[in-house]
C-alpha positions in Angstrom: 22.5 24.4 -35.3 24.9 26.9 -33.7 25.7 30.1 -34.7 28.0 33.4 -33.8 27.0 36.8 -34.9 30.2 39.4 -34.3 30.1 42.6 -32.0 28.9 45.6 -34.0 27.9 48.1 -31.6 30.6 49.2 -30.0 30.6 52.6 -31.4 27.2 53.5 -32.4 26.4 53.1 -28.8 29.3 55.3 -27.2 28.0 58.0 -29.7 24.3 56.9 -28.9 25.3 57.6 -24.9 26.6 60.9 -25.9 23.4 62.2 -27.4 21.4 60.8 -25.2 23.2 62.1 -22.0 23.0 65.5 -23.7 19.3 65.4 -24.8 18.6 63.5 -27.7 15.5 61.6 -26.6 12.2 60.1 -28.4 9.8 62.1 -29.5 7.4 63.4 -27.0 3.6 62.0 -27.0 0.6 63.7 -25.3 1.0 64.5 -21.8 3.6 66.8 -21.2 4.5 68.7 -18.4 6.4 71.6 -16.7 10.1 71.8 -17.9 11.2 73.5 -14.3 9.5 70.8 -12.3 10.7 68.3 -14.2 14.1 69.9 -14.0 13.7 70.6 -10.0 12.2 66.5 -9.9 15.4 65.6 -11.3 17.6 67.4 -9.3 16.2 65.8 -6.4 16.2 62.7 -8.0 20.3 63.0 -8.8 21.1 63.6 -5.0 18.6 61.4 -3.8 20.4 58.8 -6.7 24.0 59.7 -5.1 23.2 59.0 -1.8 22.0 55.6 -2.4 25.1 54.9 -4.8 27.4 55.2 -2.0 25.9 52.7 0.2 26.4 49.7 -2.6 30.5 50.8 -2.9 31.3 48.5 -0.1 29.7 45.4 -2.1 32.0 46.1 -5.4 35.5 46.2 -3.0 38.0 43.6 -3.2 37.6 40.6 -0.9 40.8 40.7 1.4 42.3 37.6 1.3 39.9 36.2 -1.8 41.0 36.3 -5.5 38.1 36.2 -7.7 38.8 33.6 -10.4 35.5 33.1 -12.2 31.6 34.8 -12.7 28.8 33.7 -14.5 26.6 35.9 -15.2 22.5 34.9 -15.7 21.1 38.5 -17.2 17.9 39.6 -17.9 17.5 41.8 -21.3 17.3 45.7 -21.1 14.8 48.2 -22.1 12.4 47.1 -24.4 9.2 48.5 -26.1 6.3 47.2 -25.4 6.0 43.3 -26.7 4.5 43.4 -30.2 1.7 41.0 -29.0 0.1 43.4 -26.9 0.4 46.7 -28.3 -3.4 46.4 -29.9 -4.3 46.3 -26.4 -2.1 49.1 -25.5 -3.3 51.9 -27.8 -6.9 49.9 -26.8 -6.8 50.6 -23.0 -6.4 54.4 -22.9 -7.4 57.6 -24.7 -3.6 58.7 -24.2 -0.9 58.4 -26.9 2.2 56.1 -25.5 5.4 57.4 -26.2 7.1 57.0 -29.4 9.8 54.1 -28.9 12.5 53.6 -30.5 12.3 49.9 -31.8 9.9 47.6 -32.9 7.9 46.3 -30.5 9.2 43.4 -27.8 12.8 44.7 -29.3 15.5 46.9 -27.2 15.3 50.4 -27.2 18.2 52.8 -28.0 18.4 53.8 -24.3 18.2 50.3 -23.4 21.2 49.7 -25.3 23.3 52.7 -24.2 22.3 51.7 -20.7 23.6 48.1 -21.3 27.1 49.3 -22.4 27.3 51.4 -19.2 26.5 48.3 -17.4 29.4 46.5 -19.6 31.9 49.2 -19.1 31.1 48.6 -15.2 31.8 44.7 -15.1 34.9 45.9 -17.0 36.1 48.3 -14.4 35.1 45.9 -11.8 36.9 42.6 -13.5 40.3 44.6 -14.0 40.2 46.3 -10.2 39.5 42.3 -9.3 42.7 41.3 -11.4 40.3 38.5 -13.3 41.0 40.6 -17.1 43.8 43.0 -17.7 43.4 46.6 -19.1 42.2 46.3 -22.6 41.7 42.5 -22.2 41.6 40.4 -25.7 40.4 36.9 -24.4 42.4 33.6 -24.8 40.4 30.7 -26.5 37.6 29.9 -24.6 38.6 32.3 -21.6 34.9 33.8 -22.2 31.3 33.3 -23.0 28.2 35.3 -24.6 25.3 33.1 -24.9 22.2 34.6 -26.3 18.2 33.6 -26.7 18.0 34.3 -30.4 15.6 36.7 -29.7 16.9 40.4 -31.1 16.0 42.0 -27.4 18.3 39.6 -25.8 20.9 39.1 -28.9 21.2 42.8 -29.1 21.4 43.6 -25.0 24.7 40.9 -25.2 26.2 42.9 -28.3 25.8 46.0 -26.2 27.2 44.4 -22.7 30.2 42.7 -24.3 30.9 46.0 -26.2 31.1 47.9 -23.5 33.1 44.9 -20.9 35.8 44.0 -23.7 35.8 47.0 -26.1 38.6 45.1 -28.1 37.9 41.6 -27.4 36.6 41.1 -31.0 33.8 39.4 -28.9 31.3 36.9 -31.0 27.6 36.4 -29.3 26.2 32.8 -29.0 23.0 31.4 -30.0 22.0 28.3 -31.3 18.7 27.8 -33.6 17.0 30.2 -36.4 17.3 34.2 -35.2 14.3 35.0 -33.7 13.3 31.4 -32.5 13.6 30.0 -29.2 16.0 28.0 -27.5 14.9 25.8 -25.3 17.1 26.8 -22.6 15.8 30.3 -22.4 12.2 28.7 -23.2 10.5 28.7 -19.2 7.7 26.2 -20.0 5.9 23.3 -18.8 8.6 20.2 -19.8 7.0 17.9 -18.2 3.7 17.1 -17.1 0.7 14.7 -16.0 -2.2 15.1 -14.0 -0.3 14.6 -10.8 2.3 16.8 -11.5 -0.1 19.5 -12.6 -2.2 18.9 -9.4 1.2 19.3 -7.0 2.3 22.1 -8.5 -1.1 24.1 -8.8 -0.9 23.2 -5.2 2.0 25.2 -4.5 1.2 28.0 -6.2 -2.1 28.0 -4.4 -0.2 28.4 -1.4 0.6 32.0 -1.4 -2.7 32.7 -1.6 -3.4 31.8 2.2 -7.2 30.7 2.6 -8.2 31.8 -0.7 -5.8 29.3 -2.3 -5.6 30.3 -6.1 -8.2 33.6 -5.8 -5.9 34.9 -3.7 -3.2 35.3 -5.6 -3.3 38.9 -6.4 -5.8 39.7 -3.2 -3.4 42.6 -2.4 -3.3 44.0 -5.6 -6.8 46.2 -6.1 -4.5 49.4 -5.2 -2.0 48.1 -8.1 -4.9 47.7 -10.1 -7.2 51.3 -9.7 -4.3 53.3 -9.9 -3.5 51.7 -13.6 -7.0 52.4 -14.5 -7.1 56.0 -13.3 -3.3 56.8 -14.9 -4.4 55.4 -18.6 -7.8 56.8 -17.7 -9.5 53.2 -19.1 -13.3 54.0 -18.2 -12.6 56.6 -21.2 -10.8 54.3 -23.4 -12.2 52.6 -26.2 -11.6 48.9 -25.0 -13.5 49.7 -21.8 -16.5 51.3 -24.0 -16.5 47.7 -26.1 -17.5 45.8 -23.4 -14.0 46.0 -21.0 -14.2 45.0 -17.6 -12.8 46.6 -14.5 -10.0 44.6 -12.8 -10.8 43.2 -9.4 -8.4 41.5 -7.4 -9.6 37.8 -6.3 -10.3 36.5 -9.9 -6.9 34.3 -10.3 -6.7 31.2 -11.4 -3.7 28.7 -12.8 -2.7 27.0 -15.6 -0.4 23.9 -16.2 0.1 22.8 -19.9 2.7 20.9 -21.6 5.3 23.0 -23.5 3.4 26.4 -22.4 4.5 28.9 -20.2 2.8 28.5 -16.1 -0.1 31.6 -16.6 -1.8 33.3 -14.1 -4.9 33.9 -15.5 -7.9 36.8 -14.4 -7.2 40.4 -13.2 -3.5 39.5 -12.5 -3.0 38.5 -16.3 -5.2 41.9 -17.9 -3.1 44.1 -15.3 0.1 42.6 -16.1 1.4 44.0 -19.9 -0.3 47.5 -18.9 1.4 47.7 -15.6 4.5 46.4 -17.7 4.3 49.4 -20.5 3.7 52.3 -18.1 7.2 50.8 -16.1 8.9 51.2 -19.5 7.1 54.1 -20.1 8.8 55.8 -16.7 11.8 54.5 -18.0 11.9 56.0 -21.3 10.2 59.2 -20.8 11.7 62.7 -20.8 9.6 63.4 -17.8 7.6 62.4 -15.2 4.5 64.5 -16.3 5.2 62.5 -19.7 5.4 58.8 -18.1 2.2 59.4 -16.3 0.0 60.6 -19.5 0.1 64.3 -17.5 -0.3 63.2 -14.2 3.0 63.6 -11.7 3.2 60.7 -10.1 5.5 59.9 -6.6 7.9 56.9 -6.2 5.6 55.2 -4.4 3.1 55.5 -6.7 5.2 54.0 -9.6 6.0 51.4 -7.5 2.3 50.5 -7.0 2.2 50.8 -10.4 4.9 47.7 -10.9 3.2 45.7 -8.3 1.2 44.2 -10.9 3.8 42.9 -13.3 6.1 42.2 -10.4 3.4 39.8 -9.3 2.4 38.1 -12.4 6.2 37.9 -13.1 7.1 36.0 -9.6 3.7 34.2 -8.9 3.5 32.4 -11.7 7.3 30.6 -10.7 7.0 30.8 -6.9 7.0 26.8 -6.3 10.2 24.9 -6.2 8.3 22.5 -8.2 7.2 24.3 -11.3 10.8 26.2 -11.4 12.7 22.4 -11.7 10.7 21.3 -14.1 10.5 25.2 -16.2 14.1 25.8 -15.4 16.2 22.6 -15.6 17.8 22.9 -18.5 19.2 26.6 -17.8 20.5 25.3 -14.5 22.2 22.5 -16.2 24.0 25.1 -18.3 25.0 27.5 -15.1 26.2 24.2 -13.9 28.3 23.0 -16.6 29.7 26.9 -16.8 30.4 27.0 -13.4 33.8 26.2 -12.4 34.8 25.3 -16.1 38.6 24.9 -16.9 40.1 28.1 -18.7 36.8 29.8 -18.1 36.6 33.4 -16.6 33.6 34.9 -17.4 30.2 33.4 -18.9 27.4 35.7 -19.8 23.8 33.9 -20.4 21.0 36.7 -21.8 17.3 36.0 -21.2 14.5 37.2 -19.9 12.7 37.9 -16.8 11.2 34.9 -16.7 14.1 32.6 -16.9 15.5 34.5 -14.1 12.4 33.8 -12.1 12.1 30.1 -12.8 15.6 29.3 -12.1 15.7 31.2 -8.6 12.7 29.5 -7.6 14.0 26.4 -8.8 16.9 26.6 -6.6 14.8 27.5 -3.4 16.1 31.3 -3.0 14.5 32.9 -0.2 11.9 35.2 -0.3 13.5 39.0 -1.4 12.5 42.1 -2.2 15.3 44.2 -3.9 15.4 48.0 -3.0 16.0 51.0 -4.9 13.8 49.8 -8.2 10.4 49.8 -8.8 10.8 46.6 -10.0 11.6 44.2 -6.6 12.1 40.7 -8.1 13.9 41.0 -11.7 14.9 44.5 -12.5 14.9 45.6 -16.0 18.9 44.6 -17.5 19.4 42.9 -13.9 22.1 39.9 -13.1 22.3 37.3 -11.2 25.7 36.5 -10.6 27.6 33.6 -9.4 31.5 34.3 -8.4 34.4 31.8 -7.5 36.7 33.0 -5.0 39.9 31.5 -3.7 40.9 32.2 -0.4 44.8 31.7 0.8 44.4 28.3 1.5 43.1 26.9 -2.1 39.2 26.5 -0.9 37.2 27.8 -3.7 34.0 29.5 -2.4 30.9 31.3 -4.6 28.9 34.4 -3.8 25.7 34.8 -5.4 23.8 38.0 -5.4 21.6 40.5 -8.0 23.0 42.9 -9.1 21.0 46.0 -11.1 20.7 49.4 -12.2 18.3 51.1 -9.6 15.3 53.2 -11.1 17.1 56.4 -11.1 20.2 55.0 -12.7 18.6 53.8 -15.7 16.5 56.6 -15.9 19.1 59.4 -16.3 21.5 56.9 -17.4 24.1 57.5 -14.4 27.5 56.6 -15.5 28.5 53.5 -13.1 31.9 53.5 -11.4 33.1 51.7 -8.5 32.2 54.9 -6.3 28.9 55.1 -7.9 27.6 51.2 -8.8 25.2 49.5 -9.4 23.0 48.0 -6.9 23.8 44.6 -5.2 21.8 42.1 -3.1 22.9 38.8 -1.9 20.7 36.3 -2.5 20.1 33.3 -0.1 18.9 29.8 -0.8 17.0 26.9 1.5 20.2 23.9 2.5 22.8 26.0 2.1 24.3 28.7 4.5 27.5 31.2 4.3 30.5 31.4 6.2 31.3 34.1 8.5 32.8 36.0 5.5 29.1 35.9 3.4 30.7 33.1 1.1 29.4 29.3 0.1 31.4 26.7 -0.1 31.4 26.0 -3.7 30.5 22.7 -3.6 27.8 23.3 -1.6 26.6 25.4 -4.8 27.7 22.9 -7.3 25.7 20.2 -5.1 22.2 22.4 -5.3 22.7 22.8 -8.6 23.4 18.9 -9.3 20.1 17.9 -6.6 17.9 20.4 -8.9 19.1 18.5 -12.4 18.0 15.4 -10.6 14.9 17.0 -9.3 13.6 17.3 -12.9 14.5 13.8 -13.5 12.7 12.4 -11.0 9.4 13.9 -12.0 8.3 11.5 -13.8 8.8 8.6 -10.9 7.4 11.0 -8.4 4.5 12.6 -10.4 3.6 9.9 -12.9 0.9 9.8 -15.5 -2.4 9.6 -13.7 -3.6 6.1 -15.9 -0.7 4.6 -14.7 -1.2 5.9 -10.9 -5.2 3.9 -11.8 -2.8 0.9 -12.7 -0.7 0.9 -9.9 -3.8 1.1 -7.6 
């Protein structure tokens, strides 16, 4: 069944954006910390913030000689608190109090919604330098799309976006199925298996691993992995005195199953929601000294921090095989959005997850994005794909990440086009870019179109193992 919920947030969150800017917050927890080194941390932090800024101004220019004439737009939901099915084993894994967030758990924050509309208000500023939507653009029938999971983290981080991109665009947010359900294509599971495809694609995963095959799936991690334990302090916490064990990297193992999610189970998988809270945790705190349960804590160290759930997050997708099969029916929608008569801009709001499985499933290259502590799928990040015309008629496609770097989302930086976001252009296995950093759009179209068929092959190349005893 198909629904449309109407755009409601328009201006609770330009009022939520002014009291948060000016120092409305949540509630402080235990920890705390020194006001004037917070205050001197922050300072830093903005010029540090600025200087990086600049350097991304030359990705948001016009193209000279390009018209941009359509983006989709694959985005990953915004700040959330902690998902509801782990908080037990939150408040379980440390002596310290977490922060007091501002939503129900798994559901996005108030800062994750004010920095959402920022983001909105960007593509907006963007679009209209490009020419694409006029000032105060109302959209023709059709001219645009907001296409939700039903899930209120990623219905709410749409309302938010459109809100701030089309203000009086009377937008109405997609999503098909019960509120709170799943659609299938924001659902990154196991479609289709059998004993041989479970085998191939354990095989591939295995692969990062190096010698160690599956075990060594998170072999560089054990620095990831003591500094969580020493930040929530878990040898005093009252899961570790019922029987918890230590995490130690070389533990991993793999699991295929029909119409699951791939898991990385072991270390990686205990490591991955605390590592995941303490990164929303930095994100949402009023201060350093505040994220860290006391302890002030560098870049770097944050960043070792987020190793874990960066991991778990990418590992678990990193085979061209497990993301056709997990991914297939989001890339059939990209494809049927891309290049779509009337169409200007389509905006598709999942998760992490989704993002990971269809990259993977479209053979990107290996990346590490800079400027966030999370290097594969940022927190709010998008992975755009742009049509460009150039003089002649040839219609090209860029396709790059764009995000909200650590300290943007932190202090909520207002985004221009002299301060934007981040960008990174992402590159693919089979296809190349001109001399101007642009595919030939059909060379796009046609990976999408050979990863559809991927998927339906699977079942020729990776049949049911009785049948395979048959055939032999």
């Amino acid at each position: 069944m198909r629904k449309r919920v109407g755009i409601l947030a328009g201006v609770f969150a330009v009022l939520l954006a002014v009291c948060t800017l000016f120092g409305c917050g949540n509630t402080p927890a235990s920890g705390g910390g020194s006001s004037s080194a917070s205050s001197s941390s922050q300072a830093a932090s903005s010029s540090s913030s600025a200087k990086v800024e600049s350097t991304y101004a030359s990705a948001w220019k016009k193209k000279d000689g390009y018209t941009l004439k359509q983006v989709v737009a694959m985005s990953r939901h915004n700040l959330r608190a902690p998902q509801d099915k782990t908080i037990d084993t939150l408040v379980k894994s440390t002596p310290h109090s977490w922060i007091e967030w501002t939503a129900g758990g798994s559901e996005l924050t108030n800062k994750g919604g004010v920095a959402e509309t920022i983001m909105g208000e960007f593509f907006r500023t963007w679009l209209e330098d490009e020419g694409l939507i006029a000032h105060n653009y109302i959209p023709e029938d059709g001219a645009v799309r907001f296409y939700s999971n039903p899930r209120q983290r990623t219905l709410a981080t749409t309302q938010y976006f459109s809100s701030g991109m089309l203000p009086v665009g009377n937008v109405k947010v997609e999503y098909h199925g019960e509120y709170d359900s799943r659609d299938t294509v924001f659902m990154p599971r196991f479609f289709y298996t059998s004993d041989s495809y479970a085998k191939a694609a354990t095989d591939q995963i295995a692969s990062q691993g190096g010698n160690a095959g599956l075990a060594g799936l998170d072999a560089d991690l054990q620095p990831s992995y003591d500094l969580i334990t020493e930040v929530l302090d878990y040898k005093n916490s009252a899961a570790f005195k019922d029987g918890g064990k230590e995490l130690k990297a070389g533990d991993a193992s793999y699991e295929v199953k029909k119409e699951e999610e791939p898991k990385v189970k072991g270390s990686l998988a205990t490591a991955n929601p605390l590592s995941d809270a303490l990164v929303l945790q930095y994100y949402e705190a009023a201060n350093d000294a505040e994220a860290g349960f006391g302890k002030e804590l560098s870049r770097d160290q944050w960043m070792q921090i987020a190793a874990a759930k960066n991991a778990y997050g990418d590992r678990r997708y990193n085979s061209k095989l497990v993301g056709v099969d997990c991914a297939h029916q989001l890339v059939d929608a990209i494809s049927e959005e891309l290049g779509k008569d009337g169409r200007k801009f389509s905006f598709l709001c999942g998760h992490d997850s989704n993002q990971s499985s269809l990259l993977h499933a479209l053979g990107v290259t290996d990346y590490t994005l800079p400027d966030t502590i999370e290097t594969k799928t940022p927190i709010g990040g998008k992975i755009l794909f742009e049509i460009y015309e150039n003089a002649s008629g040839e219609q090209l496609c860029n396709i790059r990440y764009v995000y909200a770097t650590t300290d943007q989302v932190r202090a909520l930086s207002p985004l221009t086009l002299v301060t934007p976001p981040a960008s990174y252009d992402l590159e693919f296995e089979g296809i190349k870019r001109n001399a101007d950093g642009m595919y030939k759009l059909e060379d796009v179209k046609k990976l999408l179109s050979d990863t559809s068929a991927a998927y339906d092959k699977l079942a020729t190349d990776y049949p049911e193992q009785q049948e395979l005893k048959q055939a032999a």
